[in-house]
C-alpha positions in Angstrom: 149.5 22.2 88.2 149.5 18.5 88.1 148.3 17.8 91.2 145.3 20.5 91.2 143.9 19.0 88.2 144.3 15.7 90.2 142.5 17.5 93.2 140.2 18.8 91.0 139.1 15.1 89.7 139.2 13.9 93.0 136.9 16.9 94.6 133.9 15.8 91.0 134.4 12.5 92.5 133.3 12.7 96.0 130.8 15.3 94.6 129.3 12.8 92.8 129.5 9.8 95.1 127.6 12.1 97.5 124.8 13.5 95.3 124.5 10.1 93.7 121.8 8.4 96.7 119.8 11.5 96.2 119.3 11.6 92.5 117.7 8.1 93.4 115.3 9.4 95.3 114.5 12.6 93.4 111.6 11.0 92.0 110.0 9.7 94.8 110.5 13.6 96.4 109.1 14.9 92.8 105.6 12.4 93.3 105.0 13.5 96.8 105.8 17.3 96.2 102.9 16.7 93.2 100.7 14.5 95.0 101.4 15.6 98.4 102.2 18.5 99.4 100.9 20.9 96.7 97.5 19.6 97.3 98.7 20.3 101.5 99.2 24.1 100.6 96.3 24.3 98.1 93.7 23.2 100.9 95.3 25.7 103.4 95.1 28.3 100.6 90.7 27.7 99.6 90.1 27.5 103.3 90.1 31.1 103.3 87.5 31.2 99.8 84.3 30.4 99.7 84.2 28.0 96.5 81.8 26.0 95.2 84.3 24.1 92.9 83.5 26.0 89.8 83.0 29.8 88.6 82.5 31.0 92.4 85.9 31.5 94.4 85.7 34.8 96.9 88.0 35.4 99.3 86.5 35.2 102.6 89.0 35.7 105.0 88.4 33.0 108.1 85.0 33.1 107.4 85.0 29.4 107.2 86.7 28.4 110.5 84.2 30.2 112.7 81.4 29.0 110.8 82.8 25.5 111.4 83.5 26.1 115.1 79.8 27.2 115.8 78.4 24.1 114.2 77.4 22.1 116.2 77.5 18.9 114.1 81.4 19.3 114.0 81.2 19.1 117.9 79.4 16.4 117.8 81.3 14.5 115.1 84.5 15.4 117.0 83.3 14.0 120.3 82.2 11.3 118.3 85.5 10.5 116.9 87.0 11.2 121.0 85.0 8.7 121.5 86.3 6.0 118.5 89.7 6.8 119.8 89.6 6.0 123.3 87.7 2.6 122.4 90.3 1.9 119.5 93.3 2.6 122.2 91.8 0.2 124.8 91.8 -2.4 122.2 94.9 -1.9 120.7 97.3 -1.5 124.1 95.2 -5.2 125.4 93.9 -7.6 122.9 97.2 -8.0 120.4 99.6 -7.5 123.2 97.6 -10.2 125.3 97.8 -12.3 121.7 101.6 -12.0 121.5 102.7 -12.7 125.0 99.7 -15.7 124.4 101.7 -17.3 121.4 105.2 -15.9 122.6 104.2 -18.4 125.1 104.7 -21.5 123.1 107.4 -23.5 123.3 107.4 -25.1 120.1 108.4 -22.9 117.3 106.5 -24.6 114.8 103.2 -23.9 116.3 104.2 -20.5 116.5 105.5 -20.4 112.9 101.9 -21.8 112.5 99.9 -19.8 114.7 101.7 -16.6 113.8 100.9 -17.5 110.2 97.0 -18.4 110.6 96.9 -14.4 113.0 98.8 -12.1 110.0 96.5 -14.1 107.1 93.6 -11.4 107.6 96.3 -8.1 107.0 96.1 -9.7 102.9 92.2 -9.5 103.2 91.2 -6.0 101.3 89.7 -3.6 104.3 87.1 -3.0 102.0 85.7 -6.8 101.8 86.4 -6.6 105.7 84.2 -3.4 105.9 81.2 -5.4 103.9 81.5 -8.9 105.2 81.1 -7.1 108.8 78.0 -5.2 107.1 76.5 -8.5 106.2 77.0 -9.7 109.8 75.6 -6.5 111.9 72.5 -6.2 109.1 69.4 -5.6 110.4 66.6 -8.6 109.4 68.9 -11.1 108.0 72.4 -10.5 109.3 74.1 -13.5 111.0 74.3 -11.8 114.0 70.8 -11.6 114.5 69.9 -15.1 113.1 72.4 -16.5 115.6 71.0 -14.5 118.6 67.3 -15.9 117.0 68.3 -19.9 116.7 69.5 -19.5 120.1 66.6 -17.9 121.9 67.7 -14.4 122.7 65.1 -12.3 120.3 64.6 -9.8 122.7 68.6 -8.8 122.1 67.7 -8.7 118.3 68.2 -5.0 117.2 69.3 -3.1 114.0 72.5 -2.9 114.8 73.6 -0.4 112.1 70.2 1.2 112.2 69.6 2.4 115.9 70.9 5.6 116.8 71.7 4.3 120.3 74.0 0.7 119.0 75.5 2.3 115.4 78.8 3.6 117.0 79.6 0.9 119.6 78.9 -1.5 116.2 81.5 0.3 114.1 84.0 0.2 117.1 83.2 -3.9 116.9 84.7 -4.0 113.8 87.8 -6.2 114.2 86.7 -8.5 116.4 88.5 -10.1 118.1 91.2 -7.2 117.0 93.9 -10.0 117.3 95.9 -9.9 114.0 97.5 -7.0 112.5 100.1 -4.8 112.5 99.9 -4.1 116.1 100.0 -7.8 116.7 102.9 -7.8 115.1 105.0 -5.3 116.3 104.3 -6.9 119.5 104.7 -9.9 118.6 108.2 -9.0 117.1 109.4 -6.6 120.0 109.0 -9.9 122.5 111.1 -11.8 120.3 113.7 -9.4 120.7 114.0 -9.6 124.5 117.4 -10.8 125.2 117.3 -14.3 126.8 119.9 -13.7 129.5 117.2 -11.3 130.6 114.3 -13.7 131.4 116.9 -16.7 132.4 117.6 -14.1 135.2 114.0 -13.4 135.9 113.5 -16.8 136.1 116.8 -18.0 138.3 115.2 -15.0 140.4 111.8 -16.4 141.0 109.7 -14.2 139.1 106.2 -15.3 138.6 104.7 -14.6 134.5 102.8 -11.7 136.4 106.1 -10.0 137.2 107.4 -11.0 134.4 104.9 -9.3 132.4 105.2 -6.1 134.0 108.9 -5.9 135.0 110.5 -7.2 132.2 107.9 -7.4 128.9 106.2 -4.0 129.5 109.1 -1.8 130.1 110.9 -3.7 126.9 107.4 -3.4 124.8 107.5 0.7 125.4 109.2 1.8 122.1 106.3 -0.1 120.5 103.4 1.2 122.6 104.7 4.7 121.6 104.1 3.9 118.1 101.1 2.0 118.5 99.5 4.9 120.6 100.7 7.0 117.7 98.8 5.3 114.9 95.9 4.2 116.8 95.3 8.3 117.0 95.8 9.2 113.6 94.0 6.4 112.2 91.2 7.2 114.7 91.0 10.7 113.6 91.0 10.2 110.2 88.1 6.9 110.5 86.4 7.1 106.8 85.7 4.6 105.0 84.5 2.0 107.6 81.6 4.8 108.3 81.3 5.4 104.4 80.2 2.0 103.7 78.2 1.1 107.1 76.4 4.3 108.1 77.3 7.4 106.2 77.3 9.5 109.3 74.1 8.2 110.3 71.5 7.4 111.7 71.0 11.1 112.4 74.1 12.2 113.3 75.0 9.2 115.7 78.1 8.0 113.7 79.1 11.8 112.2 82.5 12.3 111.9 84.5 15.0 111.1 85.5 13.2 107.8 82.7 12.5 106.6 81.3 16.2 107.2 84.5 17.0 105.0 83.6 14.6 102.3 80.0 15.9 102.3 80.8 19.5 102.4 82.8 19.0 99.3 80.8 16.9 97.0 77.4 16.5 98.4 76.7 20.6 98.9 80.2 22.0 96.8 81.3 23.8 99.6 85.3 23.4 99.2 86.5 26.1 100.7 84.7 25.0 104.3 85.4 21.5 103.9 89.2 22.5 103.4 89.0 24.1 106.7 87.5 21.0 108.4 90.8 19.3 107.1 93.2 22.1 108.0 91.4 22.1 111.3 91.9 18.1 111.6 95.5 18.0 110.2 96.5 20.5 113.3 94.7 18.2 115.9 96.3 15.3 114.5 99.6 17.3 114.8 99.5 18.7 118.1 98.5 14.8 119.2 101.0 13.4 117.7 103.7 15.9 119.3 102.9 15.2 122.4 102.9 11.7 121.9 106.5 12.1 121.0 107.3 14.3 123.5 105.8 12.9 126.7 105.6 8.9 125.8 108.9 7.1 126.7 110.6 4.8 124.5 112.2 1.4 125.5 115.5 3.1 125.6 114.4 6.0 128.1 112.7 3.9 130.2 114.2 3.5 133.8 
């Protein structure tokens, strides 16, 4: 009898060490259940209404997704954002991997300290001051970009930058630039620091050049973090919003439309939620079936031959 009471004590114990770590984080899994995922099911749910927000919710069926596949401003605002992603994956995979291997490169681990610090400094800068400080540079009559390009003698490259149907996208793309600091920057930056030195001594006793280097030993080493870079490059791509908010709203004409900003139009510029939810359910499967294969076909550093 003794010793089942003492089993029993014993069995509340280890039933309470283990439930313990969750009860922690039953309140972080309470705020995203609220703030997450209810919202997730409630947009899948009134993209099958026609609602305007208020006293007019019908049940429409899918209504709402074949509208939005026959109009032919999604099209365009997806091809649109096709094109954002492929230009924001060509910068991320060069630029802050050329940066890294750049200051990886110094010998002196002060000037790196240094460097490294004067690269991440921007990442505290709100994106939002970002956003308008580039605004005030690409503005039409008295942005710095074309009172530079004036001083200098090059008026006939003077445009409207933001204004011009045919230079709005390729300016939002130049947001960034020189798109050397960031996180990207620094999960390169961190992933060549982790290379283990016996490594490049051998390279080196071996006679490889920084060219073979670079694409025997760094790359192959660097692929756990171009998966993930590749990853979020795509999503962030995808969901581009409020760079296009602030500089263009969608426009001119329909030159900068994205599906984002249809969403966010469709809901509270015309109050048609039930059609913007689809635009998002519609978006959220893209981004998944991306992502998927992404982490199916991409190799990591460890799978890597």
């Amino acid at each position: 009898m003794q010793k089942s009471n003492s089993e029993s004590v014993k069995s509340k114990k280890n039933f309470g060490r283990v439930i313990r770590p969750y009860l922690f984080l039953l309140p972080i899994f309470t705020l995203m259940i609220i703030f997450k995922y209810i919202p997730f099911v409630n947009a899948i749910v009134t993209s099958f209404y026609k609602w305007n927000g208020g006293n007019v919710r019908e049940f429409i069926g899918l209504k709402n997704y074949i509208d939005l596949f026959q109009d032919k401003q999604f099209w365009i605002a997806l091809f649109n954002c096709v094109k954002i992603c492929v230009a924001n994956l060509v910068i991320a995979l060069t630029m802050p991997l050329l940066a890294a291997e750049l200051l990886y490169a110094f010998r002196s681990k002060k000037a790196q300290y240094y460097l490294r610090t004067l690269m991440t400094f921007p990442m505290v800068v709100p994106g939002v001051v970002v956003i308008l400080l580039w605004k005030w540079i690409l503005s039409g009559d008295t942005g710095v970009l074309n009172t530079v390009l004036t001083n200098i003698g090059l008026e006939n490259l003077v445009t409207p930058w933001l204004g011009s149907s045919k230079t709005a996208l390729f300016s939002i793309i130049l947001i960034g630039f020189p798109w050397v600091s960031g996180l990207n920057f620094l999960l390169y930056y961190g992933a060549l620091q982790a290379i283990p030195g016996e490594l490049l001594e051998a390279a080196k006793i071996d006679g490889a050049n920084i060219f073979q280097r670079f694409f025997r030993i760094d790359l192959p080493m660097l692929a756990s973090q171009t998966k993930l870079i590749i990853t979020l490059c795509l999503i962030n791509s995808l969901q581009v919003f409020e760079t296009i908010f602030i500089l263009t709203k969608g426009g001119p004409g329909t030159s900068t439309m994205v599906p984002s900003i249809m969403l966010y139009e469709s809901a509270f510029s015309f109050k048609k939620y039930g059609y913007s939810s689809a635009i998002g359910v519609v978006m959220f499967v893209i981004i998944l079936i991306v992502s998927a294969f992404n982490q199916k076909f991409l190799k990591n550093t460890e799978t890597m031959d």
